[in-house]
C-alpha positions in Angstrom: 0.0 0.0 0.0 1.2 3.5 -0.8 0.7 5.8 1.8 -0.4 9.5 0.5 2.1 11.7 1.5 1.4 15.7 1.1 3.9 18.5 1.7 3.6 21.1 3.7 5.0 24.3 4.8 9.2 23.9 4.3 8.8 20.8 2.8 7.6 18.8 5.7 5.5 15.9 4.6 2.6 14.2 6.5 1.3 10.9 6.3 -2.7 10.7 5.6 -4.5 7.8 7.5 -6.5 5.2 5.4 -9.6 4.3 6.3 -10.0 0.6 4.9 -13.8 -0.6 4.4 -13.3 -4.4 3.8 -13.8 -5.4 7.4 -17.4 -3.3 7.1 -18.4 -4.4 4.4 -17.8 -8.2 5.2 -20.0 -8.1 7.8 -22.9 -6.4 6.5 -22.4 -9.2 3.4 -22.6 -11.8 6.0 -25.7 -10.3 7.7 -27.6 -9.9 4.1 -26.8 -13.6 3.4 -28.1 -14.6 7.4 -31.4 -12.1 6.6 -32.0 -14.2 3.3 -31.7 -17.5 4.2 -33.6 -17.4 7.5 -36.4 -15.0 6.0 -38.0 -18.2 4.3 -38.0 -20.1 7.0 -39.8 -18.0 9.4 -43.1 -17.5 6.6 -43.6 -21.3 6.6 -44.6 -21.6 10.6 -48.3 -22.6 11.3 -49.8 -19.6 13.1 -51.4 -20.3 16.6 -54.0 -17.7 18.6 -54.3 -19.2 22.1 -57.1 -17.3 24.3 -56.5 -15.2 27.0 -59.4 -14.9 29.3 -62.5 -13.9 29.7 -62.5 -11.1 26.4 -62.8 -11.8 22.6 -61.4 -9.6 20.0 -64.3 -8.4 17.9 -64.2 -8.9 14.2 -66.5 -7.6 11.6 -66.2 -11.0 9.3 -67.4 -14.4 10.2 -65.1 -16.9 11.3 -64.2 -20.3 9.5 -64.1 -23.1 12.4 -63.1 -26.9 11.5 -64.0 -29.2 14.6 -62.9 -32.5 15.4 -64.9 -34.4 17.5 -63.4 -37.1 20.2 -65.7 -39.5 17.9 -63.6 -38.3 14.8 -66.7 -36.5 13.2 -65.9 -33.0 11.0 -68.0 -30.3 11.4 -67.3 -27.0 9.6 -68.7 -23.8 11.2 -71.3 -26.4 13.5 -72.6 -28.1 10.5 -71.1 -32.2 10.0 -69.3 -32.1 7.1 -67.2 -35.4 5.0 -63.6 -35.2 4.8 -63.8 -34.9 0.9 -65.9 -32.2 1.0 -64.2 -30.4 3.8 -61.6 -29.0 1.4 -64.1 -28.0 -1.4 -65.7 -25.7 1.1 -62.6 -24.2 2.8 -62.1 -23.0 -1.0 -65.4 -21.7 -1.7 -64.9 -19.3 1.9 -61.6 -18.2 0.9 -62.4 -17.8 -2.2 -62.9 -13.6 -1.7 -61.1 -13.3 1.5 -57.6 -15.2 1.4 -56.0 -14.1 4.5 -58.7 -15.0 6.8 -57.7 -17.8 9.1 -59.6 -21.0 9.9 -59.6 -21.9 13.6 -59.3 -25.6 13.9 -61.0 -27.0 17.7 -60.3 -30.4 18.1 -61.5 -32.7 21.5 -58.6 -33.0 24.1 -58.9 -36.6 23.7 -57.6 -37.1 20.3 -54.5 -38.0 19.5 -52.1 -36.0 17.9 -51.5 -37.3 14.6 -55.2 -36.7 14.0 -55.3 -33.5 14.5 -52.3 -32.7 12.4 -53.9 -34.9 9.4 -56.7 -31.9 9.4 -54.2 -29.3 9.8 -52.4 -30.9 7.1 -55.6 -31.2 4.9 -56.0 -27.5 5.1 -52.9 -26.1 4.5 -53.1 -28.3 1.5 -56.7 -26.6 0.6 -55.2 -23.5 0.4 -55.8 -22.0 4.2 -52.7 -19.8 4.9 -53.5 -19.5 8.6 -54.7 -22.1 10.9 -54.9 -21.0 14.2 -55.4 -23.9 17.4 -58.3 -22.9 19.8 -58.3 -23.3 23.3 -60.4 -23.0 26.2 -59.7 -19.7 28.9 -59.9 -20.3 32.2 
């Protein structure tokens, strides 16, 4: 590296510091390549609204609610409904409204793999938001 070297006055000469930006910009490379591959990975997580208490947040649209009963039965929004169909109607209520999620109550009694089958059935359908209910209190 050659150093810059300026005269001044009788002939002194004085030495100008370098500033060198490699070490900056490294990191901010590595950061931008962290940021990008962990930015995918957070979208993909299933989305879960647990209760708490006694107050409801009020919406203005109707909710979608799948229900497994500790029999196995499916009702959608209190009305049984067959697994084949189950899908075809997810579709029809998302059809204007994408974003809306579809809250999925399932007996405590069930195993878990079945409840994950109809969690799995509607991610599959198109639902981009399932969200687990619980009981408060």
């Amino acid at each position: 590296m050659a150093r810059n070297l300026r005269t001044r006055g009788r002939g002194r000469r004085i030495a100008l510091p370098e500033v060198s930006l490699t070490p900056l910009i490294d990191t901010a490379l590595t950061l931008l390549v962290i940021f990008m591959i962990t930015a995918p990975m957070v979208q993909y997580g299933i989305k879960v609204d647990l209760p708490q208490g006694a107050s409801k947040e009020v919406s203005n649209q109707q909710e979608l609610v799948v229900t497994l009963s500790k029999d196995g039965r499916i009702f959608f929004n209190s009305y049984p409904i067959e697994r084949s169909a189950l899908i075809e109607s997810i579709r029809k209520a998302l059809a204007q409204r994408e974003d809306t999620p579809v809250f999925v109550r399932a007996d405590e009694r069930l195993s878990y793999g079945k409840v994950i089958e109809l969690v799995d059935m509607l991610k599959q359908s198109g639902v981009r938001y399932v969200a687990m209910s619980t009981r408060s209190g």
